[in-house]
N, C-alpha and C positions, 0 to 999 in steps of 0.2 A: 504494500500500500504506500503508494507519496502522497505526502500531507504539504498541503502549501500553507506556511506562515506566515501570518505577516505582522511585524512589528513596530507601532509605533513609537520610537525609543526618545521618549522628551526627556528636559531635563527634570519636568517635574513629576511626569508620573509614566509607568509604560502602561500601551494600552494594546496589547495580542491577540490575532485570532487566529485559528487553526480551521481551515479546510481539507475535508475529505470526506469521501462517500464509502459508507458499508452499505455492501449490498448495491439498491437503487437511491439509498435516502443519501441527502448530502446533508452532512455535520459540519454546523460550526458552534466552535468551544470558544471561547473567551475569558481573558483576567486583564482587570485591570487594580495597578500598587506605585505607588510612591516610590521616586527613581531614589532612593537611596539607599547603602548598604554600609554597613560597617562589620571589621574583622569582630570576630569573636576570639575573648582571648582566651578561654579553654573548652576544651571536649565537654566541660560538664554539663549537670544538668539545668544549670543557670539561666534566664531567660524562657522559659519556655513547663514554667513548674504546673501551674494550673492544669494546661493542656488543653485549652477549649476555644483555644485562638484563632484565628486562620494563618499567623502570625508566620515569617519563612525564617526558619534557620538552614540553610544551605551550605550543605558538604561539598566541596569539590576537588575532586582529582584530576589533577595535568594542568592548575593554573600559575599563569606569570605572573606574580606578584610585584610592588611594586619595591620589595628588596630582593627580590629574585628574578636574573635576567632569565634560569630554567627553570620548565616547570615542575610545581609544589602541589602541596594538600595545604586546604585552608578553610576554614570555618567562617562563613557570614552569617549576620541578622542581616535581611534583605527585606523592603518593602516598609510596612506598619512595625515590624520590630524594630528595624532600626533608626523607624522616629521616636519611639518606644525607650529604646540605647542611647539618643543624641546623637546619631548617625545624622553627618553631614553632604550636602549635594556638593558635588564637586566636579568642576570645569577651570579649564583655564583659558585658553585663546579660541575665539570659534574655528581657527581649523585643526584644533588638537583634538585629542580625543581621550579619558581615561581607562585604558585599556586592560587595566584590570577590572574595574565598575561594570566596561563596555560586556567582558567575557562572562561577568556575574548574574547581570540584569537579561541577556538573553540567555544564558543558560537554566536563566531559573522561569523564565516563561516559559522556553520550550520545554521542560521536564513538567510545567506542571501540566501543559494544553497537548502534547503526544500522546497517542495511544501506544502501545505496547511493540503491537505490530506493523508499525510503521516501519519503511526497508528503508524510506529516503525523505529527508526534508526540505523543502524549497524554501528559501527565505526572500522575504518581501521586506527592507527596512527603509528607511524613508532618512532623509536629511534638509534642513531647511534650504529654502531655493536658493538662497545667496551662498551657502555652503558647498557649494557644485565647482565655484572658482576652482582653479589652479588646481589640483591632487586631491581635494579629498574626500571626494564619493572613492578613489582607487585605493585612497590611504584605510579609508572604511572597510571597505571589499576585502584587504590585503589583513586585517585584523581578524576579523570573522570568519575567513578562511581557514587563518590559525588555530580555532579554537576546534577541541578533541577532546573533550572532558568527561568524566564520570561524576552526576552529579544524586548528593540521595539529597528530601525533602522525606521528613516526617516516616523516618525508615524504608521509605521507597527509593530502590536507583534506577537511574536512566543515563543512556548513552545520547551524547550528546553533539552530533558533526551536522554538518550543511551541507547540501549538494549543491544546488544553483544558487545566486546568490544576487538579486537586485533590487540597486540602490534608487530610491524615488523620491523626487522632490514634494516634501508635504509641502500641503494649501492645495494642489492638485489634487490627491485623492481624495478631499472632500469633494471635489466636482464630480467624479465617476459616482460615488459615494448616493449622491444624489439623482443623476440621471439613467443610472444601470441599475439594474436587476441581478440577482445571482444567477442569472443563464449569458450572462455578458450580453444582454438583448437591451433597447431605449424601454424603459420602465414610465420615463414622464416625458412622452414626446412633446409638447409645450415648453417646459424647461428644456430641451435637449435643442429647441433651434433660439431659444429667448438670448439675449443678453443680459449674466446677469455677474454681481460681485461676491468675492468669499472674502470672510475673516476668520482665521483659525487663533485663537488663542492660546499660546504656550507656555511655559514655568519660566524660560529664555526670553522665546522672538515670541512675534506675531508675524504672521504669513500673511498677506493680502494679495488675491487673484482677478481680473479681472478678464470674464470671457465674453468677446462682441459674437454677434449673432453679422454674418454675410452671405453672398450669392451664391458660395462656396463650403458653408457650413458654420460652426464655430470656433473659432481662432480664441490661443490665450495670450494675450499684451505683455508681450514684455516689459516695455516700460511701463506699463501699469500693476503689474505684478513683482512681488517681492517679500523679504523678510525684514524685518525692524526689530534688529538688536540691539536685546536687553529692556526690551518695551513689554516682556509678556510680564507673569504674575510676581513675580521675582521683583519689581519695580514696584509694582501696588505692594508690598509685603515692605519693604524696604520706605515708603512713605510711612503706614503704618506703624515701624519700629522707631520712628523719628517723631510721629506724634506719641506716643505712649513716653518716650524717653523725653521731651520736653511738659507732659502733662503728671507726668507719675515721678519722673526721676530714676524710671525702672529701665533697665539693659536686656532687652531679650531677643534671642536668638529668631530670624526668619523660621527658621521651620517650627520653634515652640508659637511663636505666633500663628502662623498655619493653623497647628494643631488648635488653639484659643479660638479661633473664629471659625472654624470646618466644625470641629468635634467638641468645642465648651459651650460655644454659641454667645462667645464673644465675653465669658464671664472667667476671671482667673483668680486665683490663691494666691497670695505672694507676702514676701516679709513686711508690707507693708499693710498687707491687709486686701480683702478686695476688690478686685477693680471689675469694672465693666467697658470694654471699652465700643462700645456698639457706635456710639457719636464720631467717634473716631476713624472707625472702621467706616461708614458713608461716608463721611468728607475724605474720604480716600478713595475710596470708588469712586466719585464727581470728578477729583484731581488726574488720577490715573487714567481714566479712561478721554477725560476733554484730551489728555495731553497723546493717546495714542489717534484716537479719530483729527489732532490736528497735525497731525505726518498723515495718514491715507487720506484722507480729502484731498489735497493739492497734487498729492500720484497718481489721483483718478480725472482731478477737474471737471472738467465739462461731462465726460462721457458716463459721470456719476446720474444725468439726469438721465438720464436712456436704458437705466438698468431695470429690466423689472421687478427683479428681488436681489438684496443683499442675505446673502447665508452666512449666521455667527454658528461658529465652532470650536472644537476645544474644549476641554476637562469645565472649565469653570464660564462657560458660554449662556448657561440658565443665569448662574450666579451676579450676571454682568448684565443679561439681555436689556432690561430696562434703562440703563444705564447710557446704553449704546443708542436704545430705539429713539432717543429724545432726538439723536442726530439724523439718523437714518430709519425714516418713516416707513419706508420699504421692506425693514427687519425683519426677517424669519429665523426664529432657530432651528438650527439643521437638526434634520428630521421631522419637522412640521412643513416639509410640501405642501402638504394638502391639509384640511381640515380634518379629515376621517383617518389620517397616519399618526398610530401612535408609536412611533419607534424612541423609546424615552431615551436610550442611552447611545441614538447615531450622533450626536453632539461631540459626546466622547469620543467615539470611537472610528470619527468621521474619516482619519488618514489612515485606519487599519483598513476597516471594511474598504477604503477605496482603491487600497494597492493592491487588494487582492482585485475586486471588479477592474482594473486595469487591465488583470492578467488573463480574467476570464471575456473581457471583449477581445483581446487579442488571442485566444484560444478559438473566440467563436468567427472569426476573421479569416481564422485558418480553414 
């Protein structure tokens, strides 16, 4: 059996899905967790005592570490544990890559979304479109090639390699996302000849796409399309710890904030006593988001008024919609096509589902 995956590997969260057919039925698996991992620093049973988690402690054999030029065995908290740990995100120049993180974060999707009997996996991973410059979709390619791991999750192991391996510019796969079907076939023939824009929302960039409707089908704008680095949630988080630090006196970590307004609901403990910081957290959303809608407005100009729908996307696309729609009246969130579509979680998972439907209009092409 080949299993085609595809991996949306953001900085903030990964979002995977696996493709394959038993039998007639076609299977698709899905996970989505928090791109972060940190070493665990013993075998024991630390971390993980309750047991009732869905939390990832991940074993792996054959990885390069990053005090080890060959490769080791090594223990991660990977996803919700290692926000859990204070496991840290970690990047450094957009065309580098951490290639330990890099071999952790897909190894632990593909072990959790494979079936058993799988002989070969396709991978489908994506890099933001300005990231395509100069090497490094090949520096990508030439990393995840390398990887041959044995990994166990929760006492289960799986082998871990890649056969085919393509690299796809997210912000695009939302647009297949939208107008293909799981047969690689036009699903919303109206959107499929319309002109319309995408905004994908990320932990990093935001991707903006803009596709014209002509004589000859639909074309995607180059100059209208692009990534805006260090504009994604990483920047709202980062306003956020500058008001809390100027209102409280209090220091705290991007991702402990995260976790404060995803999972407390904006209410926290601290040696001061406390806080709420909800007031804070809107006027950061108003700031963050004026300042991203004023970079894609002037990339798009004119051709903003001829679109018939803008699609928001991205992990935190619900969380923001409003926010966005004050600017652009035309706002749908992907996966509200239509009125009668309820696909709650294509937002999310808009650049998985679409590299795969990429793969499957060029299959059905053939």
């Amino acid at each position: 059996m080949v299993v085609q995956l595809s991996v949306d590997l953001g900085f903030g969260f990964v979002k995977a899905v696996a493709l394959y057919k038993e039998g007639t039925e076609l299977v698709k698996k899905k996970v989505f967790f928090p791109s972060l991992v940190k070493r665990k620093l013993s075998t024991n049973g630390f971390g993980n005592m309750l047991g009732t988690q869905d939390d990832y402690i991940v074993d792996i054999t054959n990885v390069i570490t990053s005090e080890h030029t060959e490769p080791t065995k090594a223990v991660y908290y990977v996803g919700d544990s290692a926000v859990t740990n204070s496991g840290k995100r970690k990047w450094t120049d957009k065309g580098e890559f951490n290639r330990e993180d890099l071999t952790v974060l897909l190894s632990t999707a593909s072990a959790l979304l494979i079936p058993k009997d799988a002989t070969e996996v396709h991978l489908h991973v994506g890099l933001p479109m300005n990231y395509f410059a100069d090497e490094n979709a090949e520096k990508l390619h030439n990393y995840i090639s390398d990887i041959d791991s044995v990994v166990e999750i929760k006492g289960v192991k799986s082998d871990v390699k890649f056969g085919e391996i393509e690299i796809k510019p997210q912000g695009i796969g939302g647009y297949f996302d939208i107008v293909f079907d799981w047969n690689g076939r036009v699903r919303n023939d109206e959107l499929s000849k319309a002109s319309i824009g995408m905004i994908n929302i990320g932990y990093r960039t935001v991707e903006y796409l803009l596709a014209r409707s002509g004589r000859n089908g639909v074309q995607f704008l180059e100059d209208k399309s692009g990534s805006l680095e260090k504009a994604g949630m990483n920047s709202f988080l980062g306003t956020v710890q500058s008001k809390i630090l100027t209102t409280y006196d209090i220091e705290l970590s991007k991702e402990m904030i995260e976790r404060i307004i995803f999972f407390d609901e904006c209410v926290a403990d601290t040696k001061k006593g406390r806080i709420d910081i909800t007031s804070l957290v809107e006027d950061a959303k108003s700031i963050y988001t004026s300042d991203v809608i004023s970079m894609i407005k002037p990339a798009w100009g004119s051709d903003e008024e001829t679109l018939k729908s803008i699609f928001l996307g991205g992990g935190s696309a619900k969380y923001l919609f409003d926010n966005y729609k004050e600017s652009f009246p035309n706002l749908v969130l992907h996966g509200k096509e239509t009125e009668s579509e309820k696909r709650e979680d294509a937002h999310i998972f808009s650049n998985a589902y679409g590299f795969l439907k990429m793969w499957l209009v060029g299959q059905h092409a053939k």
